[in-house]
C-alpha positions as CSV (number, residue, x, y, z in Angstrom):
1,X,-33.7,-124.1,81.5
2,X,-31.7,-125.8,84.1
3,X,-31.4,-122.3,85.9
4,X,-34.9,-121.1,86.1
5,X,-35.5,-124.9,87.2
6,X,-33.0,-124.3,90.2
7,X,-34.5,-121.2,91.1
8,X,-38.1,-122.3,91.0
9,X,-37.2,-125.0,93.3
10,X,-35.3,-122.8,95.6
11,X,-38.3,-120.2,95.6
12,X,-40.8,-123.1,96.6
13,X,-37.8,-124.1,99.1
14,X,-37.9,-120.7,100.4
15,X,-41.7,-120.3,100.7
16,X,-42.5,-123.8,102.8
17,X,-39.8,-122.7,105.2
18,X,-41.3,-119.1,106.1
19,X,-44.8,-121.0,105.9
20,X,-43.2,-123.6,108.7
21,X,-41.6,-121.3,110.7
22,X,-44.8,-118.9,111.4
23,X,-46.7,-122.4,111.9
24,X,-44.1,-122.7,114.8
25,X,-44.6,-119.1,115.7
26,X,-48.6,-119.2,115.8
27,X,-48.1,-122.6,118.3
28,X,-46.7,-121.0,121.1
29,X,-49.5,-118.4,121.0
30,X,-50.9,-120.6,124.0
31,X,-48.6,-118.9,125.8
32,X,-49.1,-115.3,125.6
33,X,-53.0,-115.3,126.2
34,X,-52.9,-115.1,128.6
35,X,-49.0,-114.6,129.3
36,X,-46.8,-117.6,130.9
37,X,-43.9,-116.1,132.2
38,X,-42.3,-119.3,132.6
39,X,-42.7,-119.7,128.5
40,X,-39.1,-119.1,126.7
41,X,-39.9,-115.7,125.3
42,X,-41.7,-114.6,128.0
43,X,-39.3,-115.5,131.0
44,X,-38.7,-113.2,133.9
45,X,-41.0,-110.0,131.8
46,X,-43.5,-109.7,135.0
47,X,-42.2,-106.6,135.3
48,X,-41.7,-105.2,132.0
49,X,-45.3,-106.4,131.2
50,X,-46.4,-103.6,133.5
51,X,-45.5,-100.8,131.1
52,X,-46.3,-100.0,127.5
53,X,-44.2,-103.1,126.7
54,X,-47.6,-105.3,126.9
55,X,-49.4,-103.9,124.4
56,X,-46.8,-103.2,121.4
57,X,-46.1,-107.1,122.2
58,X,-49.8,-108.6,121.6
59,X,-49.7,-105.7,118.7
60,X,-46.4,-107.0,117.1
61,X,-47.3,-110.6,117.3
62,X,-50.6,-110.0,115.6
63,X,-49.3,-108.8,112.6
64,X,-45.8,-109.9,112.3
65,X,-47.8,-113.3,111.1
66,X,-50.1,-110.9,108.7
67,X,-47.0,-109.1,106.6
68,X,-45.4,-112.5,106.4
69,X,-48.3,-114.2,104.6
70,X,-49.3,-111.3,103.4
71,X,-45.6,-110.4,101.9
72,X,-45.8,-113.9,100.0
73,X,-48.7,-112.8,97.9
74,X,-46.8,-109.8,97.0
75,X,-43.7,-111.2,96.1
76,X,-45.9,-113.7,93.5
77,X,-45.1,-112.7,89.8
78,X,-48.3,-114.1,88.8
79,X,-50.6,-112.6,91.1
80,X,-49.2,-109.5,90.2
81,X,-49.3,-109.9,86.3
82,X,-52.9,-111.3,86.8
83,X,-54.6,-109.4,89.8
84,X,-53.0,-106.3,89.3
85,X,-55.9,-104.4,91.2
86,X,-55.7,-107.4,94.4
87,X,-51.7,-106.7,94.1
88,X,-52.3,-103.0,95.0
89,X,-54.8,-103.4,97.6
90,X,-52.8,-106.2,99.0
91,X,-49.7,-103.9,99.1
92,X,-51.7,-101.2,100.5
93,X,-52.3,-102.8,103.6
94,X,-48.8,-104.1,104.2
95,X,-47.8,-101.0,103.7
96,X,-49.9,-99.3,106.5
97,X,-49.8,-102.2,108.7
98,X,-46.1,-102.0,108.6
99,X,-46.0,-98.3,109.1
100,X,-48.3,-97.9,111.7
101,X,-48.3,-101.1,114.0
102,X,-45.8,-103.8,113.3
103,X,-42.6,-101.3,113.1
104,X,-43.6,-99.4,115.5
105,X,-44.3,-101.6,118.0
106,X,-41.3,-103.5,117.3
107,X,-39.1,-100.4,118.2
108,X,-40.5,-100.7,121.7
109,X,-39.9,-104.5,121.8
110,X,-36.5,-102.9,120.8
111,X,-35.8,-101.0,124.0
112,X,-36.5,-104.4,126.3
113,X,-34.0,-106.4,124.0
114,X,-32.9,-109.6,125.8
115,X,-29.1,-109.5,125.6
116,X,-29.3,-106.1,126.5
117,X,-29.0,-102.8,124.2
118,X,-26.5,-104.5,122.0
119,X,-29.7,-106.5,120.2
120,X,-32.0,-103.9,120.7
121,X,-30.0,-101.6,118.2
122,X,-30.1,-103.9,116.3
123,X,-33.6,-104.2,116.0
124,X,-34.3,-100.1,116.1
125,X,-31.9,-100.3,112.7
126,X,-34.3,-103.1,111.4
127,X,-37.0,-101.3,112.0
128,X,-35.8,-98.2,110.5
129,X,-34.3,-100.0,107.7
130,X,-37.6,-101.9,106.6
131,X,-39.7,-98.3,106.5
132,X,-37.3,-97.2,104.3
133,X,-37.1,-99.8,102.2
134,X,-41.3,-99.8,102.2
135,X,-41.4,-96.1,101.6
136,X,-39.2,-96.2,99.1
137,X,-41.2,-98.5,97.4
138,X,-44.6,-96.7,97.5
139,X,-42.7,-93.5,96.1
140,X,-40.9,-95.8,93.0
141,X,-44.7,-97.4,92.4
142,X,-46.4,-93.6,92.3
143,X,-43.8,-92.6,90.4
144,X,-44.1,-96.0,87.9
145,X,-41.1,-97.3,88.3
146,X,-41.8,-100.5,88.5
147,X,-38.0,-102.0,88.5
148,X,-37.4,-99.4,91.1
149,X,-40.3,-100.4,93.3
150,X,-39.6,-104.4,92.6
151,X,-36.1,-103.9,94.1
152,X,-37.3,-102.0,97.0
153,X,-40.3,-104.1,98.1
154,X,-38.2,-107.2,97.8
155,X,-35.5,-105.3,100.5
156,X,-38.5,-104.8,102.7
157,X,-39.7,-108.5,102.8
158,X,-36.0,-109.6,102.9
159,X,-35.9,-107.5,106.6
160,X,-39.3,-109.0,107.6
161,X,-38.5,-112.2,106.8
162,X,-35.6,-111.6,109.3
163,X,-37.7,-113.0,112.0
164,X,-38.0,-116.2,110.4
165,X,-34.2,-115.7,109.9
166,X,-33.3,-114.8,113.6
167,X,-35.7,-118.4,115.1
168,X,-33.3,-120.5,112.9
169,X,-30.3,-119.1,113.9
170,X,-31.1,-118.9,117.4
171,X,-32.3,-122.5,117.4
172,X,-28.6,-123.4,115.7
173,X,-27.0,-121.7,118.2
174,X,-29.0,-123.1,121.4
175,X,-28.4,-127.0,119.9
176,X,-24.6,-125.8,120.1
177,X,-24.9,-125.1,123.8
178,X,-22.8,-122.0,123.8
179,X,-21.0,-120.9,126.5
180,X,-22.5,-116.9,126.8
181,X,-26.0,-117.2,125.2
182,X,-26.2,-113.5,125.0
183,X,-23.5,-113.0,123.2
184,X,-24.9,-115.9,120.6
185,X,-28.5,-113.7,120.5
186,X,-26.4,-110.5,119.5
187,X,-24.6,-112.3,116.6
188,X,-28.2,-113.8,115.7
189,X,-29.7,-110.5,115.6
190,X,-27.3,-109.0,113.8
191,X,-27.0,-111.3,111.1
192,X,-30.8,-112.3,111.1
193,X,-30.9,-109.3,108.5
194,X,-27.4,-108.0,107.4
195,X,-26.5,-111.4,106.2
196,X,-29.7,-111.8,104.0
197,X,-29.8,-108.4,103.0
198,X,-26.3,-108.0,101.7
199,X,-27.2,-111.8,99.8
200,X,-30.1,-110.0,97.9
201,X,-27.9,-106.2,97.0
202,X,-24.8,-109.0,96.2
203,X,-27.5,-111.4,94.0
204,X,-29.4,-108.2,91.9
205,X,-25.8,-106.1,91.3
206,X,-24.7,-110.0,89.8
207,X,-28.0,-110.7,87.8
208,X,-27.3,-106.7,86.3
209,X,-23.8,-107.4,85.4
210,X,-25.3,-110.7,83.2
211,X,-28.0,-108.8,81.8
């Protein structure tokens, strides 16, 4: 009783944070329409906002907000048990919008990396990582394997929740005041989604083992 207590608690934990965090997001949207190059995120792009680089960003911040919200529907046990049909359509569209915008555009985010292509590999592995994951999981759900498709779907919101992941980590390391801010981004991007990733493979092989 005490455990599912803890867990509950930590789920709602979990859920208000990625609900804060994309509030933060969606605020500084003031400054991309239309683009202020003397924003954070935007700083000293004039001339990478020439190129194809413009519209995979406008794409990947439209929807990176949508597969986050749209990811904490999915991952809801009680939506699922109760609006089985809603869960499907629901994980329909993350599915494609994943697929055919969000990663996509986020591998040519990738190639303009700031901290050079050290980050940005990072990011094309993300982005290859999480359309594994979400294939995976449509092929375990056709198949009906439901265990198989929990475990892979929850992977795949693990690495999309990595943005919310990489913000608080960079924000840790910026109130350090580090020396080489690069090198802090690197670490940051790196661990934005091994770190939480290897939590979840470590936490499921455990909760096995007890079962």
């Amino acid at each position: 009783m005490r455990r599912r207590l803890l867990t509950t608690i930590l789920r709602w934990l979990t859920v208000l944070l990625i609900l804060r965090v994309t509030v933060t997001i969606l605020a500084n949207y003031p400054d991309y329409y239309p683009p202020n190059f003397d924003s954070l995120f935007l700083r000293d792009r004039e001339s990478t906002f020439t190129s194809v680089y413009q519209p995979a960003f406008y794409i990947h911040i439209i929807t990176a907000p949508m597969v986050l919200l749209n990811g904490l529907l999915l991952m809801n046990d009680s939506l699922r048990r109760h609006h089985g049909k809603l869960h499907r359509i629901s994980g329909r569209v993350q599915v494609g919008v994943l697929l055919l915008l969000m990663l996509p555009s986020g591998v040519v985010m990738a190639q303009h990396s700031f901290a050079g292509w050290p980050s940005g590999l990072s990011f094309l592995l993300l982005s290859a990582t999480t359309g594994v994951c979400a294939i995976m999981g449509v092929v375990a759900a056709r198949r009906r394997r439901f265990d198989q498709h929990r475990r892979w779907m929850t992977r795949c919101f693990v690495l999309i929740c990595s943005a919310i992941t990489l913000r608080l980590l960079s924000g840790a390391m910026g109130l350090l005041d580090l020396p080489n801010p690069e090198e802090a981004y690197v670490i940051a991007s790196w661990s934005s989604w091994l770190v939480p990733l290897a939590v979840v493979e470590i936490a499921g092989r455990w909760l096995e083992t007890r079962r």
